[in-house]
N, C-alpha and C positions, 0 to 999 in steps of 0.2 A: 200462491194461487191468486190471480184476480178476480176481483169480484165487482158488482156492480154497487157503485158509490151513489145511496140512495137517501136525500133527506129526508124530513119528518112530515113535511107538506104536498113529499112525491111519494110517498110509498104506494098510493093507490094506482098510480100512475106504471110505476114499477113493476107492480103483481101484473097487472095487466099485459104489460112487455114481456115478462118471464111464460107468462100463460100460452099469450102468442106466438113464443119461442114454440115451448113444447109441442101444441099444437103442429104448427109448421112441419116440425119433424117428425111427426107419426107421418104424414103426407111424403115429405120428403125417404125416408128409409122406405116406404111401399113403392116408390115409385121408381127409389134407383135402385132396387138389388136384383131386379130379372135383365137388367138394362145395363148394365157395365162388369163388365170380366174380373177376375182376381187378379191380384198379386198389381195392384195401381188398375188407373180406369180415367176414363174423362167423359163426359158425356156434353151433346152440342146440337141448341136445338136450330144452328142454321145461325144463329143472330148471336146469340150469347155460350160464348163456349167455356166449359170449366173441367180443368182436370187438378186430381189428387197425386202425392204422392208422398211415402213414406220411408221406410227403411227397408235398405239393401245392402247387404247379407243379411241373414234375419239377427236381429237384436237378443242379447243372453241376459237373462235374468239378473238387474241392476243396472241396466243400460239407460239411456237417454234417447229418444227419437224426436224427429221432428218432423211434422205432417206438412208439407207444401200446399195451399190449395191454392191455384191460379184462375182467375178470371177473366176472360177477353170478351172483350164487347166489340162484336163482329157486326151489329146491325145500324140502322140510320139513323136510332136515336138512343141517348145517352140516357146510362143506367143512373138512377136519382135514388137514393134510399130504397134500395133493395137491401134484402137480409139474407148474410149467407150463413146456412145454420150446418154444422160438424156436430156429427155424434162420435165421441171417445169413449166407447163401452169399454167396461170392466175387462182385465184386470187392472187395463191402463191408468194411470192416475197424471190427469193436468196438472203441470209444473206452470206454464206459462203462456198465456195469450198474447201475439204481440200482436202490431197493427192496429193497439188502442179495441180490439176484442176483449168481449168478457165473457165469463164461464156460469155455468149456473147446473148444476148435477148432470155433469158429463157432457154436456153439450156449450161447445165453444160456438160465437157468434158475432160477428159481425154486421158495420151498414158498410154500402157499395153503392160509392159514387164514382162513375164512371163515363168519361166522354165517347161518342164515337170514337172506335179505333184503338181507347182507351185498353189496357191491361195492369190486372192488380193481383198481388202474392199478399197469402197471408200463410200464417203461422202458427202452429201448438205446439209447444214443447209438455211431451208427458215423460211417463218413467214405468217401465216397467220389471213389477216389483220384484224382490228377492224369491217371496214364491211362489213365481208364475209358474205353470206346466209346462215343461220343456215340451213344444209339439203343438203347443195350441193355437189357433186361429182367432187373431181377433181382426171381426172387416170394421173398419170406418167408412163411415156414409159422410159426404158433405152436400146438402144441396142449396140452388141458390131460386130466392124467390123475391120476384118484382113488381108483383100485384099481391098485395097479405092477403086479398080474397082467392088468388088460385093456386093450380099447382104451381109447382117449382117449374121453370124454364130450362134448370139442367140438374141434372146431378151425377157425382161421380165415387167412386168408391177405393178402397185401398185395404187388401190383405198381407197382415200382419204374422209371423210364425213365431213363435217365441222358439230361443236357441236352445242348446244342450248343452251346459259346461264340459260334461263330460266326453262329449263326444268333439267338442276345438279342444280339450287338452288332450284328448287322443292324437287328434291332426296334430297337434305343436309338436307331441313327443313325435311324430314320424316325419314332420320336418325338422326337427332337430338331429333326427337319426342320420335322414338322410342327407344332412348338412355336413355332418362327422364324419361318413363314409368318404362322401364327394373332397372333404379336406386328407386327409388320409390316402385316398388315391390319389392328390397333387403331390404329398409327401415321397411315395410310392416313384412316382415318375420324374420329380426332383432329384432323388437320390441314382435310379438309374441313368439319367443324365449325366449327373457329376459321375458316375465311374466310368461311361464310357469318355466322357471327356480328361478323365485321368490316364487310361488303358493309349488313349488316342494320341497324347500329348507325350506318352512315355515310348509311344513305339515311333512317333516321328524323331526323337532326341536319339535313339539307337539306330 
């Protein structure tokens, strides 16, 4: 897990960034969950567009996912230290920030800089656990804010289902079944080939 690399002359410095994390994303999850659909989402206020996305087919219990978030900067002036803040709620557990992101209890986060025109992906890799509820829903909120005294400018979301072991080893055995059938009637139709090509070859000889 990454974490924020903080010395002993910044810690004040630090608390205060993690603070304004948090913050941010109480604002940010009130603002994107009536605003963006399940199952992925993008939200776009005109200037600044950003969408999520996550894993498709849903992920089985010990899997790995990886959340995309993308940012395009569609307006006339370039994004400067903005902060893009991701909630990773429970049961997911953050393996890895990349894009030089750090984490801090479940919410991954980023700065965004960005030119006119400009477009930037970032990345979380989590995991989720051995025992998740086959069935459960978990949404990811990302949003992105470019004045720390307002709202967020976009945000977008992303629904998660967790899988069923049981029920892809059901699928496997009934593709596997109907893998054996389907070889077995080639078998089937090989064999009546070669006889009448025997029957055929033996009555042109007489």
């Amino acid at each position: 897990m990454t974490r924020v690399a903080c010395g002993t002359d910044r810690r004040d410095a630090c608390g205060r960034r993690v603070a304004g994390v948090a913050a941010g994303l109480v604002v940010a999850v009130l603002c994107a969950a009536p605003a963006v659909a399940d199952g992925g989402g993008a939200g776009d206020t005109g200037t600044v567009g950003l969408s999520l996305s996550g894993a498709d087919p849903a992920p089985l219990p010990g899997d790995e996912v990886v959340y995309r978030a993308t940012v395009v900067n569609g307006g006339g002036d370039p994004v400067e230290r903005g902060l893009l803040a991701q909630h990773v709620p429970e049961p997911l557990v953050v393996g890895e920030v990349g894009q030089g992101g750090i984490v801090e209890e479940g919410v991954a986060n980023w700065l965004v800089d960005l030119p006119e025109g400009g477009e930037g992906l970032y990345t979380v890799r989590v995991l989720v656990p051995e025992d998740a509820e086959p069935g459960e829903r978990v949404v990811s909120t990302a949003c992105l804010l470019v004045d720390r005294d307002a709202e967020p400018v976009a945000c977008a979301s992303d629904t998660l289902v967790v899988g069923d072991h049981t029920v892809a080893s059901r699928v496997g055995a009934l593709v596997d079944r109907d893998g054996l059938v389907r070889a077995a009637g080639v078998g089937v139709l090989m064999l009546l080939v070669w006889l009448l090509w025997r029957q055929w070859g033996a009555a042109r000889r007489t």
